[in-house]
C-alpha positions as CSV (number, residue, x, y, z in Angstrom):
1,X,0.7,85.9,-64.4
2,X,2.1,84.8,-68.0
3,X,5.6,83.7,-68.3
4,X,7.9,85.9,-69.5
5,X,10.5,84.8,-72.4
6,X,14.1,84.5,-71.4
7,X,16.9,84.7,-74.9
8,X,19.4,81.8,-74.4
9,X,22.6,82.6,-75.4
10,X,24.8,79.4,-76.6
11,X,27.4,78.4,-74.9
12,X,31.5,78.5,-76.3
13,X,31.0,75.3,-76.7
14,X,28.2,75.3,-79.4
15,X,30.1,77.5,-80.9
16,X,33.5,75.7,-81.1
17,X,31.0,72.7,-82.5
18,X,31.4,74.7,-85.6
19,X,35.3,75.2,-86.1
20,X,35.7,72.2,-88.5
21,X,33.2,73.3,-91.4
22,X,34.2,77.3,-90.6
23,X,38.0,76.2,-90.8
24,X,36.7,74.4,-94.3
25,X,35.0,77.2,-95.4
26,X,37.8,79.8,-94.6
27,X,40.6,77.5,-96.4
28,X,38.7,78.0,-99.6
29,X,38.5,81.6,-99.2
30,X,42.0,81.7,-98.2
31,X,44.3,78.9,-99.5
32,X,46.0,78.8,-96.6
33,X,45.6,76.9,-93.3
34,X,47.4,78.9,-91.3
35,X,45.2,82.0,-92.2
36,X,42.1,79.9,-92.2
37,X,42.9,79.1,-88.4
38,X,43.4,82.5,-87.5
39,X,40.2,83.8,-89.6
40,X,38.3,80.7,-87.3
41,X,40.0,81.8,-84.2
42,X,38.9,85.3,-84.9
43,X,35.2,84.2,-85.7
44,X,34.5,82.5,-82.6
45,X,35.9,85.1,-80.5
46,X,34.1,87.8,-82.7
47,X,30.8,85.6,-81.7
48,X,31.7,85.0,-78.3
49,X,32.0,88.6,-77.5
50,X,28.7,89.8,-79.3
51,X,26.6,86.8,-78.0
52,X,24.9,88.8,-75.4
53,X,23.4,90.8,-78.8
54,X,22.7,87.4,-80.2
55,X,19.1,87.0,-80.3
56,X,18.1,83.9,-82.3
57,X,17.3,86.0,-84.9
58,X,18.9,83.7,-88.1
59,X,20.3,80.7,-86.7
60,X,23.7,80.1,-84.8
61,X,25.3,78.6,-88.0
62,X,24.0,81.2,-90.6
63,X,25.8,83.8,-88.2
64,X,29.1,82.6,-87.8
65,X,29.2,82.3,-91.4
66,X,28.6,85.9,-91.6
67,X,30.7,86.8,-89.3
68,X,33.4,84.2,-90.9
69,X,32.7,85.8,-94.4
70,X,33.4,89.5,-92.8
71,X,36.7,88.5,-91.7
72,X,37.9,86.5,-94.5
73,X,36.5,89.8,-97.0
74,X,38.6,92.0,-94.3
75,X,41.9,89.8,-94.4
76,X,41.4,89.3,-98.6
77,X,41.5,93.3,-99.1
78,X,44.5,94.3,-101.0
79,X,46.1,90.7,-100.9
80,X,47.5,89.3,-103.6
81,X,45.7,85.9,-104.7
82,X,47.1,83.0,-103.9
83,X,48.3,80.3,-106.7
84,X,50.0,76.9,-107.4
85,X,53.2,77.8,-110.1
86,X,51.1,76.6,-113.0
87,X,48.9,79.2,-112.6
88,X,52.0,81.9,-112.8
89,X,53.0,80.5,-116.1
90,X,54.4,78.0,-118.5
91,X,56.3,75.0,-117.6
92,X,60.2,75.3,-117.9
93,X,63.4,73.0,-118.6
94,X,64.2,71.0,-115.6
95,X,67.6,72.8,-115.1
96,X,68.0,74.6,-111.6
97,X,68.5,78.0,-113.5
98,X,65.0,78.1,-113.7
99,X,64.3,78.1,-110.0
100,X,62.9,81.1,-108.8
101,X,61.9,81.7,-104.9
102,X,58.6,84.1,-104.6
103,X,57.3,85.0,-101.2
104,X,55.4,82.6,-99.4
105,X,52.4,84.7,-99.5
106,X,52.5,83.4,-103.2
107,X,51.9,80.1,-102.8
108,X,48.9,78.0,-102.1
109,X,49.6,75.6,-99.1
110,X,48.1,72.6,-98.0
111,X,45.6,71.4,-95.4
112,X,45.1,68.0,-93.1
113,X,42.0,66.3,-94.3
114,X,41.2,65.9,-90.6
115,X,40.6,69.5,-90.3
116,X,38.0,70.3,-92.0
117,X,36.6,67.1,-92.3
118,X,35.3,63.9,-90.8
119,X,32.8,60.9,-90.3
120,X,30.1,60.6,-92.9
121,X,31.7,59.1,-96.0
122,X,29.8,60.5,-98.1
123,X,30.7,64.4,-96.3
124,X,34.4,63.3,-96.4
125,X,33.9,62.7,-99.9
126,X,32.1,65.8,-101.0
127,X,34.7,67.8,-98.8
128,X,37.7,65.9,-100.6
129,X,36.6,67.0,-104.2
130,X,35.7,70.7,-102.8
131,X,39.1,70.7,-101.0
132,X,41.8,69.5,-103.5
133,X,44.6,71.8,-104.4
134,X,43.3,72.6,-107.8
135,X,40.1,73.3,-107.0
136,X,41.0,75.8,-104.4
137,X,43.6,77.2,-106.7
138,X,40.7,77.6,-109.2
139,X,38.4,79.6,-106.2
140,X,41.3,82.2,-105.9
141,X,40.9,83.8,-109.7
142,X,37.4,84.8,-108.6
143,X,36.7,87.9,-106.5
144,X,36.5,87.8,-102.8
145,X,32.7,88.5,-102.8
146,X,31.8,85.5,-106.1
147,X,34.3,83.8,-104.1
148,X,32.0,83.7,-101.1
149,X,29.1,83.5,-103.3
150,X,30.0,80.7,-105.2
151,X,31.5,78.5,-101.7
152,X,28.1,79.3,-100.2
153,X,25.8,78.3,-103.0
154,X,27.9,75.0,-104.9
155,X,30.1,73.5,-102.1
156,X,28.0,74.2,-99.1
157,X,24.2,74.9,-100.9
158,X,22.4,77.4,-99.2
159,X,19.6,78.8,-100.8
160,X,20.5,82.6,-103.0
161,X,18.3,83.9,-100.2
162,X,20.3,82.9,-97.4
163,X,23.5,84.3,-99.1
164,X,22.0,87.6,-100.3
165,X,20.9,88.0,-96.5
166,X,24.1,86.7,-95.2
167,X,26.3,89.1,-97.6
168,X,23.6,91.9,-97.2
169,X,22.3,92.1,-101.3
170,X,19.9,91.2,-103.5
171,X,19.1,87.9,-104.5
172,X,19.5,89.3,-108.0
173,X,23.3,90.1,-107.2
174,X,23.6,87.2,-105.5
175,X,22.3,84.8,-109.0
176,X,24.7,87.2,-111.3
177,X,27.8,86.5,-109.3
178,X,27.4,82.9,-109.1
179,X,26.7,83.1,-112.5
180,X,30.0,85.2,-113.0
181,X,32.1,82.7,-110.9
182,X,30.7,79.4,-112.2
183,X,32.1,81.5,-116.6
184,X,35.5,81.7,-114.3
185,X,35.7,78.4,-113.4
186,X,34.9,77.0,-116.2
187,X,37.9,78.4,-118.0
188,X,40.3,77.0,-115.4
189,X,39.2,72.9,-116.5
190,X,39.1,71.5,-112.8
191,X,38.8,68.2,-113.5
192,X,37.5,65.6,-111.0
193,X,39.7,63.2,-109.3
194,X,38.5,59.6,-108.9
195,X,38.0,58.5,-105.2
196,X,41.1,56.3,-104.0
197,X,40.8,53.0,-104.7
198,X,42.3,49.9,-102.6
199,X,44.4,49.3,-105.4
200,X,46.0,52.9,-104.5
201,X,47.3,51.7,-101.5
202,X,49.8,48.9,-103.4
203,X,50.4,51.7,-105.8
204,X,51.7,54.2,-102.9
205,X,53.5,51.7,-101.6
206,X,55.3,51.0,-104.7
207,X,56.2,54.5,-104.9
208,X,57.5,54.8,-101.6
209,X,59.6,52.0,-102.0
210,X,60.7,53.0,-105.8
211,X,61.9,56.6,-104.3
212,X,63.5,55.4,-101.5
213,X,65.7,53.0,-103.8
214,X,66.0,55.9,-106.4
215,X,65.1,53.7,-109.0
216,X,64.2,55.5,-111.9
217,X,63.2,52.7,-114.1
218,X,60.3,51.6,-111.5
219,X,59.3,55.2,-111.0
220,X,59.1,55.4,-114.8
221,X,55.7,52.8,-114.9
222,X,54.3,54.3,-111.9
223,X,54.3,58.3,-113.1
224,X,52.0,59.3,-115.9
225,X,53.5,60.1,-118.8
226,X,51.8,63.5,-118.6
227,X,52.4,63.9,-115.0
228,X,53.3,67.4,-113.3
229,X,55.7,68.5,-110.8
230,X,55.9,71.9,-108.6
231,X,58.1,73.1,-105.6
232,X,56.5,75.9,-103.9
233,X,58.2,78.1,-102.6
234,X,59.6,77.9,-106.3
235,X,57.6,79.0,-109.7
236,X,59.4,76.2,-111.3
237,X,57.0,73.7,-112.3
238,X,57.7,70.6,-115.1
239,X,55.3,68.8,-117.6
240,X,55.9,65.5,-118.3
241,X,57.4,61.9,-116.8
242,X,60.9,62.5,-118.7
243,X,61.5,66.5,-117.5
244,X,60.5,65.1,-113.9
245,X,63.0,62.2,-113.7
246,X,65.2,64.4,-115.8
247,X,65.0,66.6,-112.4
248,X,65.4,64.2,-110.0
249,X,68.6,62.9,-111.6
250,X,69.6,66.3,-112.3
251,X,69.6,69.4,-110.2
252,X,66.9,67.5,-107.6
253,X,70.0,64.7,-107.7
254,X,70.3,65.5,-103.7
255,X,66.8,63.6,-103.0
256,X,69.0,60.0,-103.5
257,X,68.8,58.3,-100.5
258,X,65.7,59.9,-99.3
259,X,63.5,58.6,-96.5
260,X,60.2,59.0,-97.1
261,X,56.8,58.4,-94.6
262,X,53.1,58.5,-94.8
263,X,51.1,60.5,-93.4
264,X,47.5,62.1,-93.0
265,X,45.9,62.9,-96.2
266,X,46.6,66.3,-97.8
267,X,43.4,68.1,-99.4
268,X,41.9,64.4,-100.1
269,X,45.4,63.4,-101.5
270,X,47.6,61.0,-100.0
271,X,50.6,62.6,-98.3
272,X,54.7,61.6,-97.3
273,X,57.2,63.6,-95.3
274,X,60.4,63.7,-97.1
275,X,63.4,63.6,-95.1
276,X,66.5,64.2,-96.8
277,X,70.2,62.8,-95.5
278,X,71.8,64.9,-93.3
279,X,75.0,66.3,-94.5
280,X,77.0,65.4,-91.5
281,X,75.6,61.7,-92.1
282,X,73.8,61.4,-89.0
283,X,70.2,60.6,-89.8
284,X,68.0,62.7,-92.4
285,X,66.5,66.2,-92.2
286,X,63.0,67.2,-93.3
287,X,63.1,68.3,-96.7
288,X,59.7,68.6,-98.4
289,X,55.6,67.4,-98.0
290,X,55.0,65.7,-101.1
291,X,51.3,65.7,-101.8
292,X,50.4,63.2,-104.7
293,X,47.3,62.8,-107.1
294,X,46.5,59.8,-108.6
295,X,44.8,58.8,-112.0
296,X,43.9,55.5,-113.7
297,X,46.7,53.9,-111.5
298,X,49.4,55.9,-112.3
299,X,50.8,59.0,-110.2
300,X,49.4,62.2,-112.2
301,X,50.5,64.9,-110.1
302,X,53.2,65.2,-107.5
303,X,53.5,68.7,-105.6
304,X,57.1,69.0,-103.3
305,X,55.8,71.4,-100.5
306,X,59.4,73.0,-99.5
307,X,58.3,74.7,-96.5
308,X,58.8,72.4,-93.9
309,X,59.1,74.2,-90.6
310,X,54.8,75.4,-90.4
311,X,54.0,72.4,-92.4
312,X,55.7,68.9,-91.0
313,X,54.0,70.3,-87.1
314,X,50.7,70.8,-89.2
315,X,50.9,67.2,-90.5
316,X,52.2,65.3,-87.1
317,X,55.4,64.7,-88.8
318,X,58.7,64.5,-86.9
319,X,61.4,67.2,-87.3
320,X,63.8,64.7,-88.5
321,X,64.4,61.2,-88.5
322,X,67.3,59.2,-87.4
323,X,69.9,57.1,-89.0
């Protein structure tokens, strides 16, 4: 009597194996990891209910990236994209009558390295250039579909056969939006950002120290001289090492006296919670994430992430510090 085949179905637990690269791979589509953790959550519950019609067809992983792809194209309809200010227009005068609040839907927002990645240096590396805040800002001009495309083929590199069957095309299609995607990108100049250095670490720690003092003259040698600055929720965003100090002594003047703590990195950035002083004077109130990025030494970049309340849980950081 010959055997008869039994299908295996996987259990949650092969499937959950997959949450880090999915929450990855839903973050770029998204730029948010709030809605990339719903989008995951949705996945693997999505999968967990249809596993029964699971038969080994295409592999476990090729699925849930079809499935993930289906709801991030579901959640994308309609939206607006999601941007950093300097994709919304020019830089301004560092004087608060340029501060403007848009919706938080707006805004790109930031993720914990340990989320989406970990172990193999060289897989934390790759997933720290595909990950950065620019680079993500850069995904969200294309269309949901060359988004996918592109994610799928250049950050992840599947084969255009495995994406046309994924996404249900040609291979054709497939080959002309990537091709479409990779013109797009081109025009937004994503540069890549040198790996951190153990040099960075005295540098960060200059900084911390510098800010916390309020010294302006040490901030001066450790900020580019081209370096930006941007406030989401705010589309206020400067250009330049004299319009940011120009801020900070300005309008931004209530940052004096700051506390400021590391914490996990920020799309392969290094991260501090801000806390400002309480106004009653009785230790100091979270104020902002800053997410920084580094060049040649210098501080090149320095993003204020206002929205503390989702995002200092997200990053382990305390809801305020005392005196």
């Amino acid at each position: 009597m010959e055997g008869r085949a039994l299908t295996v179905t996987p259990a949650f637990g092969e499937l959950e194996q997959h949450r880090r690269e999915l929450t990855a791979y839903c973050y770029r589509m998204l730029g948010s990891p709030f809605e990339a953790e719903d989008a995951v959550q949705d996945t693997l519950l999505r999968a967990w209910k249809a596993l029964d019609r699971f038969e080994g067809r295409s592999a476990l992983r090729s699925w849930l990236y079809r499935i993930a792809t289906n709801v991030c194209l579901d959640m994308l309809g309609g939206k607006q994209r999601r941007a950093r200010p300097m994709d919304l227009g020019p830089a301004r005068e560092p004087v608060a009558d340029n501060l403007h609040e848009l919706p938080e839907v707006t805004w790109i927002e930031p993720i914990p390295g340990g989320l989406v990645a970990e172990g193999d240096p060289a897989e934390v590396t790759v997933e720290r250039e595909t990950i950065r805040l620019a680079f993500v800002a850069a995904l969200q001009h294309l269309p949901p579909r060359q988004r996918a495309v592109l994610i799928l083929r250049e950050v992840l590199h599947w084969q255009a056969g495995e994406v046309a069957e994924l996404l249900e095309t040609t291979v054709a299609s497939v080959n002309s939006a990537l091709q479409r995607a990779r013109a797009t990108l081109e025009t937004a100049n994503v540069s890549e950002s040198p790996p951190l250095e153990e040099a960075d670490g005295e540098l960060l720690e200059r900084y911390v120290q510098a800010f916390e003092r309020y010294d302006m003259e040490a901030l001066t040698a450790l900020i580019h001289e081209d370096a930006t600055q941007s406030m989401p929720p705010y589309d206020l965003w400067l250009s330049g090492r004299d319009d940011i100090l120009a801020w900070w002594v300005g309008p931004g003047i209530g940052c004096r006296g700051s506390r400021v703590i590391p914490t996990v990195v920020a799309n392969g950035s290094p991260a501090f919670g801000q806390y400002k002083p309480s106004e009653d004077g009785a230790g100091y109130e979270p104020w902002a994430l800053q997410v920084l990025e580094l060049s040649d030494g210098v501080i090149a970049e320095i993003t204020f992430f206002l929205g503390t309340e989702k995002l200092f849980p997200l990053f382990g950081l305390p809801d305020r510090l005392e005196a």
